[in-house]
N, C-alpha and C positions, 0 to 999 in steps of 0.2 A: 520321683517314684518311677520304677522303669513299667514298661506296656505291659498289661497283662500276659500278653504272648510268649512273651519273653520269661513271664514265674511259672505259667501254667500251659504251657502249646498245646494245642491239639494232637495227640497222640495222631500215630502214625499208621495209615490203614494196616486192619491185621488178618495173615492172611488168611482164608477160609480152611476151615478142618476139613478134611472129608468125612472123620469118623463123625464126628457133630451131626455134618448134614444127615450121616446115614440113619443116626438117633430121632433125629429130626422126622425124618420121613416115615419110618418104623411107629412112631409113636404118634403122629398125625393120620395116617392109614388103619391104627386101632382106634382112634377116637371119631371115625368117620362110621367103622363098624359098629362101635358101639351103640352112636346115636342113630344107625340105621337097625340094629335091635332094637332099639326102645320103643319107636313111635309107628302106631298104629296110622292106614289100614295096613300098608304092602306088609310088614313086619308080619302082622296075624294070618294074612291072604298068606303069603310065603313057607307059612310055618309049617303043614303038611309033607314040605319038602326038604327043608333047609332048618325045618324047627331045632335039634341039638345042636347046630353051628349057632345058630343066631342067639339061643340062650346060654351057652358058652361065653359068647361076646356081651349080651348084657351082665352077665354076675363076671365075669372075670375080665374082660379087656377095658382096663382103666389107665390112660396111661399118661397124664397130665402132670405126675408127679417127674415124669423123662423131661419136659418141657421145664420143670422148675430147679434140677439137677442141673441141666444146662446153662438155663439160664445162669444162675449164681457161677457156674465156671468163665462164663463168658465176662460176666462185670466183672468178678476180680481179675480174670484177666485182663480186661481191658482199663479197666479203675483204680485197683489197687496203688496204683504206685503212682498217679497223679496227686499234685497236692489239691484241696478240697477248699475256697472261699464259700462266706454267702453266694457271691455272683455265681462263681462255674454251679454251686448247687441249682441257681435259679436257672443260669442256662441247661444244664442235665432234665430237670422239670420241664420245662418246653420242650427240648429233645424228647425224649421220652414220651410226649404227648403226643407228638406228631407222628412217631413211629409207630408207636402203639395206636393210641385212638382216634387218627386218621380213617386207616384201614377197619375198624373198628364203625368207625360211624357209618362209613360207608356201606358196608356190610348190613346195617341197621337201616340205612335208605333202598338196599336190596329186597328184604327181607320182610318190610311193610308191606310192600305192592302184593307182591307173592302169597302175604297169608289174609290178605285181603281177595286176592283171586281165590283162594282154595277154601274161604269160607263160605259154609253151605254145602261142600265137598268132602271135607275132610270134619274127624273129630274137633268139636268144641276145643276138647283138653290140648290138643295137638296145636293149632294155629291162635288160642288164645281172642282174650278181646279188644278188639280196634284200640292201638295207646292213646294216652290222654296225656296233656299237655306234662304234669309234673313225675308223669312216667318216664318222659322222655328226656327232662331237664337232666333227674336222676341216671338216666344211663351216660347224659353228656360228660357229667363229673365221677363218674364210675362210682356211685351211690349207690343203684337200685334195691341191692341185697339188704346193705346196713338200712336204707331206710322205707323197705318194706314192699317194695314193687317187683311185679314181676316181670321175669328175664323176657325181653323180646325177639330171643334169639336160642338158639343152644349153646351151651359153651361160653357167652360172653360174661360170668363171673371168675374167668379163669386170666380173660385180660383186667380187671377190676383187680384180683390177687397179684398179680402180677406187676399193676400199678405200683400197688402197696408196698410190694416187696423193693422194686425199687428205690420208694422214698427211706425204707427203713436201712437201707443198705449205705445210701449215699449218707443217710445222716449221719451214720458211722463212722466211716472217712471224714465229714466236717468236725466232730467231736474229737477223732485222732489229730487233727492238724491245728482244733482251737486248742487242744491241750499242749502243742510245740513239739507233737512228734512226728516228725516227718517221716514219708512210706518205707519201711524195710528195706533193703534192697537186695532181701531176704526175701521177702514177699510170705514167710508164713509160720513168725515168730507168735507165740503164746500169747506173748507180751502185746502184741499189738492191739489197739481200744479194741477196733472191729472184730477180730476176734474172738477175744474176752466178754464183750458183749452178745457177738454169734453164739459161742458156747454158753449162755448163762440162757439167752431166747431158746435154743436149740431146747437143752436140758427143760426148760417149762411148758415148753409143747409136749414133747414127748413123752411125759410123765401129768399133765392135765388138758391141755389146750387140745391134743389132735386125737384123747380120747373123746371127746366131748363134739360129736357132730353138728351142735347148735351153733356151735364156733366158728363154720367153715367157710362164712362170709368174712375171717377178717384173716389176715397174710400171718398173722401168727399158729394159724393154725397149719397150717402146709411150710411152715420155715422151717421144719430141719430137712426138708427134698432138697430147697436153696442153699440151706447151709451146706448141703454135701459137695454139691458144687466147688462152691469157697474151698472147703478144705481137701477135694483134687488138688486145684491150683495151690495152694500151700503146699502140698504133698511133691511139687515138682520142683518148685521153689530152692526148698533147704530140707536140712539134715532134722528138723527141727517139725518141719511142716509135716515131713514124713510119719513122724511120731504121731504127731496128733491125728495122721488123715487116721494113722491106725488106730490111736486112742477112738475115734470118733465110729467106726465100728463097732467095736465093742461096747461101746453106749447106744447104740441104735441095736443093737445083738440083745443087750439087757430091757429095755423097752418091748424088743417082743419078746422077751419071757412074761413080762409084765401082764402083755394086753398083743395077741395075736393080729397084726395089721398087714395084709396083702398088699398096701401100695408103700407101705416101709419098707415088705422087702424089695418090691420090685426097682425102689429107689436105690437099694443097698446094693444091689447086684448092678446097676447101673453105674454107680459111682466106682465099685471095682473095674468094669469093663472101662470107662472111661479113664480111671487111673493108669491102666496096666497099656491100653492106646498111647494112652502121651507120653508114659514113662519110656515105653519102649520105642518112641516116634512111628509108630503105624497110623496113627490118628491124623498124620497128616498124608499117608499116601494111598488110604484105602480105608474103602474101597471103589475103586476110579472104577466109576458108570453115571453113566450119562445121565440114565432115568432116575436113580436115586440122588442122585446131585443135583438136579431139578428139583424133586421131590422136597430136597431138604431146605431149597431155597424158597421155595414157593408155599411151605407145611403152615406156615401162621395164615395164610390165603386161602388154603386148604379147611383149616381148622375153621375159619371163619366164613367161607361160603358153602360149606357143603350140605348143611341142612336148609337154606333157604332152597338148594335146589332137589334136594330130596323133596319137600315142600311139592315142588314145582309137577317133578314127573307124578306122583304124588296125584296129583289136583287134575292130570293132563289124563293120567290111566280111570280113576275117578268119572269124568266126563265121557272118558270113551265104554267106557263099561266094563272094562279088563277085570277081573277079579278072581279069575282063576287062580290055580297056586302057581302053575307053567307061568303065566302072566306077570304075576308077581314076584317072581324069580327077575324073569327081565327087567320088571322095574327096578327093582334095586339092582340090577347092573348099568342099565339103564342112567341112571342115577348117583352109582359111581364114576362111569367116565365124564358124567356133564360136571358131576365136583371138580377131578381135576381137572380137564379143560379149562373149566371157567376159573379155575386156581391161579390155571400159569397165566390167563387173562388178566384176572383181578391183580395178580404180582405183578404184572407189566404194566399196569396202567395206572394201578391206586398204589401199592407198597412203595413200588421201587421209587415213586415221585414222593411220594410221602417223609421218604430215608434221603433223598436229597435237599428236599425243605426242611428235614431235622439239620442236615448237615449243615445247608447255607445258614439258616438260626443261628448256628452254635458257632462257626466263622463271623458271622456279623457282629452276635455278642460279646466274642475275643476283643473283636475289633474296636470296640466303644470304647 
């Protein structure tokens, strides 16, 4: 029987987009807004001044469904066209664990202290009650949603779907290769299981699962943002793939005749900018800056610490007495640059180590 290595190698690093990042950063920057509209006191103190901006940002700047478009471009492109065992599926699952819920946990050991200092300071509603043991088991296995608990963090059901969405995506490819089809080399035939099966998931969200907001703890409800993804990368693939990216507007087009959904469209309009980037190779050379190439490297560290330190300044102006509107202006700038700061911190010190324990993982389990 020859080495694993040798049926299934480790793909070969792939190089970074810039348009990606820039998506990246764009849509980490609204979700930082957002959650600094929502959560009282600065949000309310601020709002004499800043009130139409900052409710702007809470009813309109949602932008997690950019993060889920992405993502699905990025696994078929980087997944697609490996063949798929139990084992690589078992190694993709600790990969994915480490990348994800590393930084993930971390963030959750930030973000205790914090609303533990800011209690007695800030609203009830806002910093929540001290976790309790099976609160916290549940965020370990990305649970908390399905089994009733609540989030300890802002935002962290978004890496819990995003979990999901991976398992359901890999199981696809294991399905395509237990049935003895090996990947395209097409990369975005009709025919392919994943596919076939995206388009059948796609089609039941959009027409039940993603009207239905009780749903939105499970990955089927946000699968056709991922599926859009997918059928980018088919869309560049073949002559074939092109079709369907098309066919597949036009079904996300008829969906909102249906039922009027603001982050369908702002999906829809991502995955044509996204296509029209790669098609025409701009996605790989712009747009060259520095700061949003940062941005877009460091956005899941972003997205992940920026309300523990909203929290922070928060609990900090609180204490000192600030409560003006002028005051609270500064906080929440305040509170912007200590997020990113402590973004490109948290990148350099918990992600990036985290993506090389994924790596070594998935090289050692080649190796076995």
């Amino acid at each position: 029987m020859p080495h694993p290595s040798t049926v299934n190698p480790a793909p070969a690093a792939v190089p970074r987009l810039l348009f990606l990042d820039a998506l990246r950063a764009v849509a980490s920057l609204t979700i930082l807004w957002h959650h600094f509209s929502l959560y009282p006191p600065l949000r309310d103190q601020a709002a004499p001044i800043l009130g139409p901006v900052l409710d702007w940002f809470q009813h309109h700047a949602r932008a997690t469904q950019v993060f889920f478009v992405v993502g699905g471009y990025v696994m078929a492109r980087s997944m697609a066209h490996r063949r798929w065992d139990l084992g690589e599926v078992g190694r993709f699952i600790r990969l994915r664990y480490c990348r994800l819920g590393l930084p993930y946990l971390a963030a959750i050991m930030v973000v205790i202290p914090v609303c533990m200092l800011g209690r007695g300071w800030l609203p009830d509603a806002v910093v929540g009650p001290p976790p309790t043991v099976p609160q916290l088991l549940a965020h370990l296995v990305f649970l908390q949603d399905i089994l009733g608990y609540e989030q300890l963090s802002a935002g962290l059901w978004f890496v819990c779907i995003n979990f999901q969405m991976g398992l359901i995506y890999v199981a696809t490819l294991w399905l395509r290769d237990r049935l003895g089809r090996p990947p395209n080399a097409g990369g975005g035939s009709w025919l392919e299981v994943p596919n076939l099966i995206g388009w059948a998931l796609a089609v039941f969200s959009l027409f039940y699962f993603n009207l239905h907001e009780d749903w939105d703890y499970w990955a089927l409800y946000f699968f056709p943002y991922f599926f859009m993804g997918v059928v980018v990368h088919g869309g560049q693939r073949s002559r074939s793939g092109q079709v369907g990216f098309w066919c597949y507007q036009l079904l996300l087009a008829a969906a909102l005749l249906v039922h009027w959904r603001w982050r369908l469209v702002s999906a829809l309009v991502v995955g044509l900018l996204l296509f029209a980037a790669e098609k025409s190779g701009v996605g790989a050379r712009w747009p060259r800056n520095r700061i949003i190439a940062g941005l877009g490297r460091a956005s899941y560290s972003l997205f992940l610490i920026h309300f523990p330190m909203l929290l922070l300044v928060s609990t900090v102006w609180a204490w000192l007495g600030w409560t003006s509107p002028w005051a609270a202006v500064a906080g929440l700038l305040a509170a912007f640059f200590l997020s990113v700061a402590s973004a490109m911190v948290f990148h350099r010190w918990v992600e990036v180590p985290a993506g090389r324990l994924a790596r070594g993982a998935r090289q050692a389990g080649a190796g076995n």
